[in-house]
C-alpha positions in Angstrom: 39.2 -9.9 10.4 39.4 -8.3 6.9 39.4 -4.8 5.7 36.7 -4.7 3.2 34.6 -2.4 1.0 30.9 -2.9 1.1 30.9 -3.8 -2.7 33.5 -6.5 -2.0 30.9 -7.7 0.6 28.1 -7.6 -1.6 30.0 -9.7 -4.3 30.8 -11.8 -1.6 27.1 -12.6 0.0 26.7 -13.4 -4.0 29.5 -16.1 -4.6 28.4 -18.0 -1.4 24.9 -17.3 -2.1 25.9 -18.7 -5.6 28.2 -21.6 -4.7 25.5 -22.6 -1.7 22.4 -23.1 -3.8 22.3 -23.8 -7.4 18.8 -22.2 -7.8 20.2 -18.9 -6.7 21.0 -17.1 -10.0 22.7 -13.8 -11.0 20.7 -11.4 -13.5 20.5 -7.7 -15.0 22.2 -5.4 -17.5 26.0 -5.8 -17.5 26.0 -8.0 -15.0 27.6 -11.3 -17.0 30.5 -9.8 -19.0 30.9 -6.3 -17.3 30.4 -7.3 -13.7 27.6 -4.7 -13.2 28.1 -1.2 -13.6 29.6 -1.1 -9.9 31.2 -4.5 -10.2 29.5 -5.6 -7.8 29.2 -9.3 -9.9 32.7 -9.0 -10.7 34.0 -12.6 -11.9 30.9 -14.8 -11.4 29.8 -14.9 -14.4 33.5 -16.3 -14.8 33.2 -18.7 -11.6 29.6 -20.1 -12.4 28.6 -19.6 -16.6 26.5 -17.7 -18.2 23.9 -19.7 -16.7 24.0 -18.6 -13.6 25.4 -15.5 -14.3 23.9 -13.6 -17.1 22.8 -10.6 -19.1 20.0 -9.2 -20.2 18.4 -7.1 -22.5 17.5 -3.4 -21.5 14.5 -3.5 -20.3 13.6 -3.0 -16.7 9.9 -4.6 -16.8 11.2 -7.7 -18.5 14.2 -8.5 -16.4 12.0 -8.4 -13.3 8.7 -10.1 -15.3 11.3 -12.8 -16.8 12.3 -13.0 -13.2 9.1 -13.3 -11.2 8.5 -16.5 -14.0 12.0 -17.8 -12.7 11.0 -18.0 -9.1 7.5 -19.1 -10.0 10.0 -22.4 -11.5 11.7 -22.9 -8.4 14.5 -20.7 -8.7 16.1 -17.7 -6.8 16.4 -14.8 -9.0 18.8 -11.8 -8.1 18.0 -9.2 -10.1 20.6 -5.9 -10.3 19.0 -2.8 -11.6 21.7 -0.2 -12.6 20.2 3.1 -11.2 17.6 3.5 -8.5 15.7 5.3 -11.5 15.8 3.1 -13.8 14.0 0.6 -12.1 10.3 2.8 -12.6 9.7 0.7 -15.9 9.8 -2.8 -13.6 7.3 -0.8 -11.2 4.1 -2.0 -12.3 5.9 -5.5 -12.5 7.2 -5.0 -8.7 3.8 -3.7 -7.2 1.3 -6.2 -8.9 2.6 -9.1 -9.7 6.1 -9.5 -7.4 4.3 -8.0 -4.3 0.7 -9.7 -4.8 2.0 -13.5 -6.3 1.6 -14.9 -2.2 -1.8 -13.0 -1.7 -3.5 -13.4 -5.4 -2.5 -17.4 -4.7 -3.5 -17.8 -1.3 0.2 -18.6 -0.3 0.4 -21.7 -3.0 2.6 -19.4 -4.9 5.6 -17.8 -3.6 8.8 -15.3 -5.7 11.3 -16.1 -3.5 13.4 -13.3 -5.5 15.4 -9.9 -4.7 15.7 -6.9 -6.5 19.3 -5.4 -5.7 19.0 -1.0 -6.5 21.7 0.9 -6.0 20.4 4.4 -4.7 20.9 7.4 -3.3 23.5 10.3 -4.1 26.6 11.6 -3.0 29.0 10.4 -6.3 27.9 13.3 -8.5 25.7 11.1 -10.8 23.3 12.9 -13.2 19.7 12.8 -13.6 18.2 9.2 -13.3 21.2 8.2 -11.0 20.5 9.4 -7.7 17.2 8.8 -6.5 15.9 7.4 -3.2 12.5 5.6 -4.0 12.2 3.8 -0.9 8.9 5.0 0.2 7.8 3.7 -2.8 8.7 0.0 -2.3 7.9 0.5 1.5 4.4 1.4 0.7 3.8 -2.0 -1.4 2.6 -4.2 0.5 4.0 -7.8 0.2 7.5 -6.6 -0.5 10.3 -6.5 2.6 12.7 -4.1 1.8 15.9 -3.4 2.8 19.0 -1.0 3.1 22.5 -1.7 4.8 25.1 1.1 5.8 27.8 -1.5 6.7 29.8 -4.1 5.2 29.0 -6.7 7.3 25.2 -5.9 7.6 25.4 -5.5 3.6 26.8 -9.5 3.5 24.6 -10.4 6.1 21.1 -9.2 4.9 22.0 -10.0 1.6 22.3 -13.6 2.3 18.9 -13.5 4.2 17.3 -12.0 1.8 18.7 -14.5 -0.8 17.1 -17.3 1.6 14.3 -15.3 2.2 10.8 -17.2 0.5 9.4 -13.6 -0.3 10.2 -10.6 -2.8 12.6 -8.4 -0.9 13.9 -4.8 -2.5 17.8 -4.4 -1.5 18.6 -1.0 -1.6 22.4 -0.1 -1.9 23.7 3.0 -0.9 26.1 3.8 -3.4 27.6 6.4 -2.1 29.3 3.7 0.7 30.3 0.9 -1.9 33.8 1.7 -1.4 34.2 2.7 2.6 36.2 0.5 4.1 36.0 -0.9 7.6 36.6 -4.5 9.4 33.9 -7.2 8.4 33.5 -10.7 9.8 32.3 -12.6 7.1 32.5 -16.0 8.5 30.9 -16.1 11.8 27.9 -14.1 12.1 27.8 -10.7 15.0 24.9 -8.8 12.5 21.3 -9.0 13.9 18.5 -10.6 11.6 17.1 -9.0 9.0 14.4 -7.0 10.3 16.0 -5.8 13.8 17.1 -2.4 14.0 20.5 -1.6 15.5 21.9 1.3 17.8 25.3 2.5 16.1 25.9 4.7 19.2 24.4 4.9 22.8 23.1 8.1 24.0 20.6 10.1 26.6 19.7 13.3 25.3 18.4 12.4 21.2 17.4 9.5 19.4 18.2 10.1 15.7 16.6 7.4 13.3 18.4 7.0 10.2 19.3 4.3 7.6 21.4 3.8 4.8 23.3 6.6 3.4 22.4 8.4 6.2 23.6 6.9 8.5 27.2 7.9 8.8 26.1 11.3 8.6 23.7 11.1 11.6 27.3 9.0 12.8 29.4 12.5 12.6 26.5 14.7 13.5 26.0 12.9 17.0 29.9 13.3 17.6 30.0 16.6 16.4 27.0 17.0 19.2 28.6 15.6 21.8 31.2 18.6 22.2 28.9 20.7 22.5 27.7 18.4 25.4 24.8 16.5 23.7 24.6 13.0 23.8 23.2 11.9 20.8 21.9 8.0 20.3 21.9 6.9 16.8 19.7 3.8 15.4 20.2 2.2 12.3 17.1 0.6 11.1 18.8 -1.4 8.4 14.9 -2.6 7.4 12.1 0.0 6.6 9.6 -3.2 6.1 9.2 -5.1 8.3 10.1 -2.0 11.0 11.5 -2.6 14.2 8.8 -0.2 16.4 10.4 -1.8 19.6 13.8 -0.8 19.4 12.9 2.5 18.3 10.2 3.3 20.8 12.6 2.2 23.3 15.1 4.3 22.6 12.6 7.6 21.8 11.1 6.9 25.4 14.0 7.3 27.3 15.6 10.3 25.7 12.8 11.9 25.0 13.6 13.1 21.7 13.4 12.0 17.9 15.1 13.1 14.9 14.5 11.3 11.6 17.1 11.8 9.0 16.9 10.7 5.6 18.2 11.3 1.9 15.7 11.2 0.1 12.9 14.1 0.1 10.7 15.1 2.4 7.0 15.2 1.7 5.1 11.6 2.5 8.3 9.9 2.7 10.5 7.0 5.0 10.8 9.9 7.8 7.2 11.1 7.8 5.7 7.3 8.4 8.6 7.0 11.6 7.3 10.3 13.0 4.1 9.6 12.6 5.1 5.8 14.6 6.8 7.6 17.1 4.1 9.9 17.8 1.5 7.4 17.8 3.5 5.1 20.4 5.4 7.5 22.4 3.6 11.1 22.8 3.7 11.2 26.6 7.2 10.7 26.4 8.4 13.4 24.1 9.7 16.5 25.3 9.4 17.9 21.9 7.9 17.1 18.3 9.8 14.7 16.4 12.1 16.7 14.0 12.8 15.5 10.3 15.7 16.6 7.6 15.6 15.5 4.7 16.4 16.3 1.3 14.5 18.7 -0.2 11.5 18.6 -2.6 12.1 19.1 -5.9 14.2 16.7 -8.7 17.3 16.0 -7.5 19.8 18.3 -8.7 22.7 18.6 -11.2 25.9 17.4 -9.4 27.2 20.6 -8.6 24.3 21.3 -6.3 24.0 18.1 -4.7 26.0 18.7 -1.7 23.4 21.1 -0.9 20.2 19.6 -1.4 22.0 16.0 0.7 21.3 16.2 4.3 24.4 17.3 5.2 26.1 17.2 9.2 25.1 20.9 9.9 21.4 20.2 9.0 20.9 18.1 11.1 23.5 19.2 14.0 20.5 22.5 13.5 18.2 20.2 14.1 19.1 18.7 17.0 19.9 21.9 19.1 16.7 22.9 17.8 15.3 19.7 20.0 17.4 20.3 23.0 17.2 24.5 23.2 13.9 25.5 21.5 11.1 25.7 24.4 8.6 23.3 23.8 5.8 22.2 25.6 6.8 19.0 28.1 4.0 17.4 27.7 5.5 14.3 30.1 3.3 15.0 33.4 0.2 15.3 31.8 -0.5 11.3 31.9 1.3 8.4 32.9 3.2 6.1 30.2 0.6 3.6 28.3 1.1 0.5 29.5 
């Protein structure tokens, strides 16, 4: 089994995505010559032409509007934005046109494309380089959008979202483009797009992260366990569609939910999985559901990001706050909904 980075994976899922269906095509700034801005098409504009592979001006809106008229015309665009932020002037082109093509046609039409972001912080990028939009995508309807924190999910629901008839938003985490780790790329052990995954069993705490965050809530749950906490730790891999099931499953039998997320806090990814786990598991929580997040404002010059970024002692406070602050059980007062 190989040793790879999750941007070797990524251009991977691309070149067999690429070399499997001629319709698939390659698009964005940089993305021909350069090989993106985190190489991520590195040599397939080489491998395939400038056909298949290609650049384009800079200009958000038109690279998804010129894309949205590509999979209108049979093909599969892949469109790379460069920075999470830079992809605010495609917006309007994402929410009513990409999103609403299958509703406004009555299914006749489909844009069987995805938008590949990079987001997220933790490489000291400056202003416009580091921001989690995901709760804007997420609250779109007619988009899926999703957001691996492995290699091997990151090759996996790449390809399924390259197959996938509908728009889907494929958020990177940037700041795990280069961690390494064992990937089988051949024969498939990643669940379906759409399934969440538990990273690590546990009893006491369900913490519900995904992408970036997800190795932190990784170290926090070890960190937890020597202190005698036993910490489980889901990966939701998709915010839509979201896996309710697994999640519900694992909050009812601990008993406990932590959400933790990059981006900020206020109506965000966390508050709408709080607000799911609440709704479908009340009368088993021993305690509110918890969130950290990052913090409200802008995000930060580089120097200060390490603070405003979830970090492992946040939410490590946030977990003891679960297990030692006295809180209302609320478990006896009516039996579990059927």
């Amino acid at each position: 089994m190989p040793t790879l980075t999750m941007a070797q994976a990524l251009n991977t899922a691309l070149r067999d995505a690429l070399r499997e269906d001629d319709r698939v095509l390659a698009l964005g700034e940089d993305v021909g010559r350069l090989g993106g801005v985190f190489r991520i098409t590195d040599g397939l504009r080489d491998e395939f032409g400038e056909q298949r592979c290609f650049d384009t001006p800079l200009a958000e809106s038109g690279i998804v509007g010129y894309a949205v008229g590509l999979a209108a015309g049979g093909f599969r665009p892949v469109v790379e934005i460069q920075f999470d932020a830079f992809a605010y002037p495609a917006f309007e082109q994402i929410a009513s046109h990409v999103a609403k093509m299958r509703n406004r046609t009555r299914g006749q039409m489909t844009v069987p494309m995805v938008i590949r972001i990079p987001y997220g912080g933790g490489i000291g990028g400056v202003e416009h380089h580091s921001d989690s939009g995901e709760a804007y995508y997420a609250h779109t309807p007619g988009l899926k959008v999703v957001t691996p924190a492995t290699a091997e999910d990151a090759y996996w629901l790449l390809r399924d979202a390259i197959r996938d008839p509908d728009p889907v938003v494929f958020l990177e985490p940037k700041k795990l483009y280069w961690t390494k780790e064992d990937a089988d790329l051949e024969r498939r052990h990643a669940a379906p797009c759409g399934q969440a995954v538990i990273r690590r069993p546990g009893r006491d705490v369900t913490l519900v992260a995904y992408g970036p965050a997800v190795p932190v809530g990784l170290e926090a749950a070890a960190e937890a366990a020597r202190t005698g906490i036993d910490v489980e730790v889901v990966d939701l891999r998709t915010l839509v569609p979201f896996d309710d099931e697994t999640v519900t499953a694992s909050v009812r039998r601990t008993g406990r939910c932590l959400v933790v997320q990059e981006a900020q806090g206020y109506a965000g990814m966390g508050a709408e999985i709080a607000a799911r786990v609440q709704e479908r598991c009340f009368h088993s929580l021993a305690a509110p559901v918890l969130r950290v997040a990052g913090f409200d404002i802008p995000y930060p010059p580089p120097k200060l990001e390490h603070a405003y970024l979830p970090g492992v002692d946040r939410v490590l406070n946030a977990v003891h706050r679960l297990q030692f602050d006295e809180q209302p059980d609320l478990r006896h007062l009516a039996p579990e909904p059927a």
